[in-house]
C-alpha positions as CSV (number, residue, x, y, z in Angstrom):
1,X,-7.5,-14.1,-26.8
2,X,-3.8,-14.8,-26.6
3,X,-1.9,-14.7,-22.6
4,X,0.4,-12.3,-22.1
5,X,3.1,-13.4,-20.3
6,X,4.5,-10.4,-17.8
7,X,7.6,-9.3,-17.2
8,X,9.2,-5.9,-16.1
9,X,12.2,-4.4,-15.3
10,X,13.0,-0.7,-16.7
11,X,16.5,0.7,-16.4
12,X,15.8,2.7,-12.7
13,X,15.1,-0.6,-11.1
14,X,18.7,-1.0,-11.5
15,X,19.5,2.0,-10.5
16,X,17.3,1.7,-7.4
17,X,19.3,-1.5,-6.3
18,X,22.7,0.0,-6.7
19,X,21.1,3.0,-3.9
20,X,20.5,0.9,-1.8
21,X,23.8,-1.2,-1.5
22,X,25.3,2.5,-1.1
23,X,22.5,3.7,1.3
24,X,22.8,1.1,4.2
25,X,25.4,1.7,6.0
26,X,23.5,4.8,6.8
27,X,20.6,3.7,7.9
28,X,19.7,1.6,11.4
29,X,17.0,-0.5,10.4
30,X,15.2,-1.3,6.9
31,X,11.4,-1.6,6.9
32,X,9.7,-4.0,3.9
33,X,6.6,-3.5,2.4
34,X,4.5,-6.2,1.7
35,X,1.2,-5.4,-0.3
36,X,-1.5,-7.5,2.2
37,X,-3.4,-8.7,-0.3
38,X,-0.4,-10.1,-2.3
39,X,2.3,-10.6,0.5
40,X,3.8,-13.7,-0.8
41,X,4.2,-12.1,-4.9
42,X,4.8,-8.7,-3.3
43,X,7.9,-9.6,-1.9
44,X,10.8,-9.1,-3.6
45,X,13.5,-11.9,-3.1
46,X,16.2,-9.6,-4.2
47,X,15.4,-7.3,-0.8
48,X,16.8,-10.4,1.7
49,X,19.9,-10.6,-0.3
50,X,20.4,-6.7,-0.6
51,X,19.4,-5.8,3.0
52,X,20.8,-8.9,4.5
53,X,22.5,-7.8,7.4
54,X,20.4,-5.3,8.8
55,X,17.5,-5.3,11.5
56,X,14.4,-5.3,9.7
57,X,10.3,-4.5,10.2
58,X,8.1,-6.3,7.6
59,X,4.7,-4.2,7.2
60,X,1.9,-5.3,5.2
61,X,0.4,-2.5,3.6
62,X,-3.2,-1.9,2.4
63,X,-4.4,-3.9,4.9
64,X,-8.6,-2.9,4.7
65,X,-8.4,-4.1,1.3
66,X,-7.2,-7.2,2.0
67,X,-9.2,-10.0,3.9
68,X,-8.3,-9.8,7.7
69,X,-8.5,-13.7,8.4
70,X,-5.6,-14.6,5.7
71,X,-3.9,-11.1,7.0
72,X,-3.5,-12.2,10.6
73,X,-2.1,-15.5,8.9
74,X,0.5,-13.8,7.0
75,X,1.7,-11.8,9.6
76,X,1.9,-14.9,11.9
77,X,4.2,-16.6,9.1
78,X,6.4,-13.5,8.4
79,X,7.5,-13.0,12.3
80,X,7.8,-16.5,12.6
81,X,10.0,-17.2,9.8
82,X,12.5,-15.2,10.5
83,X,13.2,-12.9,13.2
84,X,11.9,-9.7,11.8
85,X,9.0,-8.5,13.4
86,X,5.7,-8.1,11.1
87,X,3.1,-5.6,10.9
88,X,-0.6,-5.3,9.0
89,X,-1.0,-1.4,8.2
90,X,-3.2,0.9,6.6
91,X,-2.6,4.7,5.8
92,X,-6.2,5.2,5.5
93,X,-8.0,3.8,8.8
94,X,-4.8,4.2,10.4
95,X,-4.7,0.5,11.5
96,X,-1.4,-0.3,13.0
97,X,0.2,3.2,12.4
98,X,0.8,3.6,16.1
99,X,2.8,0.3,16.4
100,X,5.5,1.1,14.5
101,X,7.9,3.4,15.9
102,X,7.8,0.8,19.6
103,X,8.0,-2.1,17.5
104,X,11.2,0.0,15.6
105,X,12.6,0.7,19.3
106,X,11.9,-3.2,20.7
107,X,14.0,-4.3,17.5
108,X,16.3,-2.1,17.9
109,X,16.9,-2.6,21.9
110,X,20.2,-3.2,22.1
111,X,21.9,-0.8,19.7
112,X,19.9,2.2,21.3
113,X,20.9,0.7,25.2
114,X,24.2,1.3,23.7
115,X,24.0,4.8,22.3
116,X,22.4,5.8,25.5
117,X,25.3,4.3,27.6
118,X,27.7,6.1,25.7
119,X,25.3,9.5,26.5
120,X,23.8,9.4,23.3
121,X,20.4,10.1,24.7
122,X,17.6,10.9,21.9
123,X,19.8,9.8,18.8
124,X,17.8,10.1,15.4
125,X,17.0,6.5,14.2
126,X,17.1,6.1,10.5
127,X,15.3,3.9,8.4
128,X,15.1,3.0,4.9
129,X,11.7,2.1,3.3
130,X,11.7,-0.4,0.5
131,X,9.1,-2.1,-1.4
132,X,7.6,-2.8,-5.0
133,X,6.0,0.2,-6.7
134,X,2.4,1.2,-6.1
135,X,3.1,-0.9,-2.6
136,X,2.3,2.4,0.0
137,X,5.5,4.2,0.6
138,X,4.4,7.2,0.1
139,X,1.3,6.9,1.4
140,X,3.1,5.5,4.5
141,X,6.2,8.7,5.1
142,X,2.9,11.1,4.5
143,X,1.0,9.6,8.0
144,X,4.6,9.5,9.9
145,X,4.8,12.6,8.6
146,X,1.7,14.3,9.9
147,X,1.9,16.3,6.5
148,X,2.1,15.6,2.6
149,X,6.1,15.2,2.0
150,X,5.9,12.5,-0.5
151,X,4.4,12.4,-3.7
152,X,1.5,9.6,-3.9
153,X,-0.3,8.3,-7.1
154,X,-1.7,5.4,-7.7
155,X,0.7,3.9,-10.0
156,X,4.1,2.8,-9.9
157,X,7.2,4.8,-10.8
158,X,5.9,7.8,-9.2
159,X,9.5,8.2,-6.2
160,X,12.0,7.5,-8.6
161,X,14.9,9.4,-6.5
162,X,15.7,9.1,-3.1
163,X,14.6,11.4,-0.5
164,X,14.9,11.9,3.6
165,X,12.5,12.3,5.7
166,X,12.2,13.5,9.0
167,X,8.7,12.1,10.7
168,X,6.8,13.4,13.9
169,X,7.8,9.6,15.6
170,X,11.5,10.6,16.0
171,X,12.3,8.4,13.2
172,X,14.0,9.4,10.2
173,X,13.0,7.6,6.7
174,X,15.0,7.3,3.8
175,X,12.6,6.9,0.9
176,X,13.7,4.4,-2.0
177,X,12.0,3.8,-5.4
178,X,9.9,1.5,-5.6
179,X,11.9,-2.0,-6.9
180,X,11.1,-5.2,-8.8
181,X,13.1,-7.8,-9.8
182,X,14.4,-9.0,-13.2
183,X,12.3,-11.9,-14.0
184,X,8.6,-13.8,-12.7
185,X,9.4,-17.2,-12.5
186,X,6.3,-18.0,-11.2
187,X,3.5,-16.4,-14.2
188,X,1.0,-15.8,-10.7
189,X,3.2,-13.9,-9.5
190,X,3.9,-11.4,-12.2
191,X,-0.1,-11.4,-12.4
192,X,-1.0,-10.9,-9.0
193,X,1.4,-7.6,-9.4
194,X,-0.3,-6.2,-12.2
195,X,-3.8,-6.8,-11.0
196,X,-2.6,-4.7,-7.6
197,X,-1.5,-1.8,-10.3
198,X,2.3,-2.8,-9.4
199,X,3.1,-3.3,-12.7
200,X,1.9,-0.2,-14.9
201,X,-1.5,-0.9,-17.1
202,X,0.3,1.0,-20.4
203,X,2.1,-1.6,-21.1
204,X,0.1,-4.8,-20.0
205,X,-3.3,-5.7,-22.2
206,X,-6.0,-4.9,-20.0
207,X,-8.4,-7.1,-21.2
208,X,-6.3,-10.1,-20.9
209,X,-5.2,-8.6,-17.5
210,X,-8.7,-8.6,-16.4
211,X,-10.0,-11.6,-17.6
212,X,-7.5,-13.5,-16.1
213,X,-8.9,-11.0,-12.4
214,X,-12.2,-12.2,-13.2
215,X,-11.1,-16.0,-13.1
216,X,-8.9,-15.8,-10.1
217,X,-11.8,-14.1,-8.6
218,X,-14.6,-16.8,-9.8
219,X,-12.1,-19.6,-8.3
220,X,-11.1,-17.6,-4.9
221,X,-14.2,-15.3,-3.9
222,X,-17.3,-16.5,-6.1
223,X,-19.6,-15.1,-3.8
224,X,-18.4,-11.9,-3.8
225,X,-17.5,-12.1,-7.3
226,X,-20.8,-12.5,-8.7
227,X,-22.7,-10.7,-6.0
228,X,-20.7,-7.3,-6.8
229,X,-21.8,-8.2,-10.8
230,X,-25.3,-9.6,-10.1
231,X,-24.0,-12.9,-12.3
232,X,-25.6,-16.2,-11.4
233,X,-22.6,-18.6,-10.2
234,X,-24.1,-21.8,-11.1
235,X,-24.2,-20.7,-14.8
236,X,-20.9,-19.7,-15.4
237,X,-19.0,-23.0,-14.2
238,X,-17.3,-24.0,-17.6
239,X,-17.1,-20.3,-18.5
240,X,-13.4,-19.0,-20.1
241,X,-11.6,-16.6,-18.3
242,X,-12.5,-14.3,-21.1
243,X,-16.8,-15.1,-20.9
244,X,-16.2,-14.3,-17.2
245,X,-15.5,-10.8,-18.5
246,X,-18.0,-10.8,-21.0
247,X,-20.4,-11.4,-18.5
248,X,-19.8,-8.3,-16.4
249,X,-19.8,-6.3,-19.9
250,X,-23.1,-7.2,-20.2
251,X,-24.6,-7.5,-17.0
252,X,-23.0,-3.7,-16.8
253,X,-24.6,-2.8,-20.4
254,X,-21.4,-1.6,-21.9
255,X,-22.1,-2.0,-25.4
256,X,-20.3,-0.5,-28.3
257,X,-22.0,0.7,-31.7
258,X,-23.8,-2.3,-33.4
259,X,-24.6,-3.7,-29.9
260,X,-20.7,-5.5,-29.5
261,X,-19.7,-5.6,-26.0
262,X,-17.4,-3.0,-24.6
263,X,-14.7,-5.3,-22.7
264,X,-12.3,-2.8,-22.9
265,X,-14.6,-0.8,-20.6
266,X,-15.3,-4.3,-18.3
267,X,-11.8,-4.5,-17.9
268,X,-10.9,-1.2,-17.0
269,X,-13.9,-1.5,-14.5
270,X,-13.2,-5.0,-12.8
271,X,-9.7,-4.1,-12.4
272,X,-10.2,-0.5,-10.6
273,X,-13.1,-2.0,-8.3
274,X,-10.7,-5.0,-7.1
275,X,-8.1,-2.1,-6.2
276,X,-10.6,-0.3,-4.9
277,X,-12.0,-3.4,-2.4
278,X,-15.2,-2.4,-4.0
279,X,-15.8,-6.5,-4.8
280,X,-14.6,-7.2,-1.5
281,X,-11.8,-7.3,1.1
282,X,-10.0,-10.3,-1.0
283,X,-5.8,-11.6,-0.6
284,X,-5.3,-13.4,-4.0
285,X,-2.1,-14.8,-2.2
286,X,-3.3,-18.0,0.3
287,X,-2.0,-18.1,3.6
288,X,0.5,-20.4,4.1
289,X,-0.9,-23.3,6.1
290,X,0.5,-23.9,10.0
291,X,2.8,-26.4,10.4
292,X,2.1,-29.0,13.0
């Protein structure tokens, strides 16, 4: 089976960067979204140079999919690196949800010191959400909310306007579409966002896509891997990316007429379970290692 490299970048991407260049100077603060089980190919490089000059809160989204050893690592790196404070979220347990309007105010100390002395008690802080697509913005404005505002799918492309929010934390989001970047330089990277369902599955081949899963996730998480399949590990050490897939086809029975295996089914199934967590809690993105 041929590789696909991966590459996208339709024409509201551009759009999307031109919005927010116009949209900053009204906003206080800008808050990144990381994907937490990608949070090194989920960021995109073009955000630092965009948003450069603004105060900024890094949240890792989706963090109960994600394995919570390599999460705490990430988060360690990200507040250390620079001085933007970090987060680990996740609209769904909730994790983290509660931190983000004191962390907001502790960044944003001095500026509101300064409002206040000037009498400008209670002043609405606004903030502009950005991120790849799929990455949880949505999902994120709905919990601030308190109520369904946004529109959430999961797939990419689905906010492709901008929109204000008003939140029940005294914050004020300004919702941007989700954002890519021209060009992967780095073929793991543009991988790792299509396997998280950043990249959108019509146009990618699926079982080339998964096959591809299945060997990132024989290297990085065997056990978990072949437990969730029922595949002995041992047996499969020389297997191709492809056999990988062929083995959960048929460990899964999904045969076609005249007994062929159904990949195309395997695929669609290996990649909805690892975006489900249903393997496991798993960051395909390693940790970057402490420095001494």
């Amino acid at each position: 089976m041929p590789s696909q490299t991966i590459q996208w970048f339709p024409g509201h991407m551009a759009k999307t960067r031109r919005m927010i260049t116009e949209s900053l100077s009204q906003v206080d603060i800008v808050i990144e979204l990381l994907d937490a089980r990608i949070p090194k190919s989920s960021k995109n490089p073009e955000i630092d140079k965009l948003t450069a000059n603004k105060p900024r809160l890094v949240l890792l989204t989706k963090a109960a999919l994600a394995d919570p050893v390599a999460t705490r690592r990430w988060v360690e790196y990200y507040s250390e690196k620079s001085s933007h404070k970090c987060l680990a979220i996740d609209t769904l347990s909730g994790e983290g949800i509660k931190q983000i309007s004191p962390t907001i105010r502790e960044i944003l100390k001095e500026k509101l010191e300064r409002y206040a002395a000037k009498g400008m008690i209670g002043k609405q802080i606004r903030a502009m959400v950005v991120g790849i697509p799929n990455v949880g913005k949505s999902s994120l404005i709905n919990k601030l909310c308190g109520a369904k505002r946004a529109k959430v799918e999961d797939r990419p492309g689905v906010t492709v306007n901008r929109q204000w929010v008003t939140t029940n934390i005294g914050i004020e989001l300004l919702d941007m579409p989700g954002v890519l970047w021209p060009k992967f330089d780095d073929n793991i990277v543009g991988e790792n966002l299509a396997f998280t369902g950043a990249i959108r599955d019509a146009i990618l081949d699926t079982e080339d896509l998964a096959s591809k899963l299945c060997a990132r996730l024989y290297e990085n998480a065997p056990d978990m891997f072949c437990t969730r399949y029922k595949l002995d590990k041992d047996s499969l050490a020389d297997a191709s990316p492809y056999d990988l897939l062929c083995a959960v086809a048929k460990k899964r029975g999904f045969l076609i007429s005249g007994g062929e295996l159904n990949t195309e089914r395997a695929a669609d199934i290996v990649l909805d379970e690892f975006r489900e967590a249903k393997i496991g809690r798993i960051t395909l993105d390693p940790p970057p290692t402490k420095q001494k």
